[in-house]
N, C-alpha and C positions, 0 to 999 in steps of 0.2 A: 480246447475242450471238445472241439467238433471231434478232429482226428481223433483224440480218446474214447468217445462213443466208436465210430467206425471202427476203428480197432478193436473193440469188447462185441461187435456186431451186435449193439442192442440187448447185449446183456445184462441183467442187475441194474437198468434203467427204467425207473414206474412213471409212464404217461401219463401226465396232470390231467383230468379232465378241462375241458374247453370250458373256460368260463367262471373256473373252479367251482362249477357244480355238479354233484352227486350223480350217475344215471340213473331215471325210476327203475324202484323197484318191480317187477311183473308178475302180476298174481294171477292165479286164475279165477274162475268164477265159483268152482267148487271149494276153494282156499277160502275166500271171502266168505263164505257162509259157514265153510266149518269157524273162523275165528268170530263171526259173529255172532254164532251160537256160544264158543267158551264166552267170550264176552257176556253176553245177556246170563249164563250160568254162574258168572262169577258177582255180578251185582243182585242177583237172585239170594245166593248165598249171606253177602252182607247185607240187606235189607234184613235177611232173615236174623243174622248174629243183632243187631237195633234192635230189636224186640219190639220197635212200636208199627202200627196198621201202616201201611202205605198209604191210605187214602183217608185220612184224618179229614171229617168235613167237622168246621168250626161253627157254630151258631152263637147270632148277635142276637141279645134279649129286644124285647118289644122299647124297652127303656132307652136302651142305648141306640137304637133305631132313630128314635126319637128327637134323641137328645144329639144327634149328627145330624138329622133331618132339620131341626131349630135354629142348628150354628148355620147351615146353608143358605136358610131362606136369608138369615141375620146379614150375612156376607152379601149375599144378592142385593139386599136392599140395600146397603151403604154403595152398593159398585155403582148402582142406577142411579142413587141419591148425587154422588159425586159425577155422576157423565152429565146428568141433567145441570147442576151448576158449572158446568164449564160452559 
């Protein structure tokens, strides 16, 4: 196989990379910001086709405040109730 290469001098022969790994790829710094920019225009875009606000703020009633405020204390008090009996 050696002589067969020698004889073709290297030609129609593709060097495995070492390691079998890829070489990086080399971008510039003008590269990276132009795809950074399509990028953030293309999630622009579909946030827009959703049709719903980006920043949804949720509110929890005074009730329900409450009534997760009462399960807490409830839980606390069994955790202490049980470490003071052991």
């Amino acid at each position: 196989m050696e002589e067969v290469r020698r004889l073709l001098g290297g030609r129609g022969v593709a060097s495995a990379p070492v390691g079998g790994e890829r070489p990086k790829r080399v971008v510039s710094e003008a590269t990276k910001r132009r795809m950074a920019a399509s990028q953030q225009k293309r999630w622009a875009g579909l946030k827009k086709q959703s049709g719903r606000p980006s920043a949804v703020k949720r509110k929890m009633s005074a009730e329900g405040r409450a009534r997760i405020a009462e399960a807490t204390r409830k839980r606390w008090a069994e955790y202490r109730a049980q470490k003071a009996a052991q």
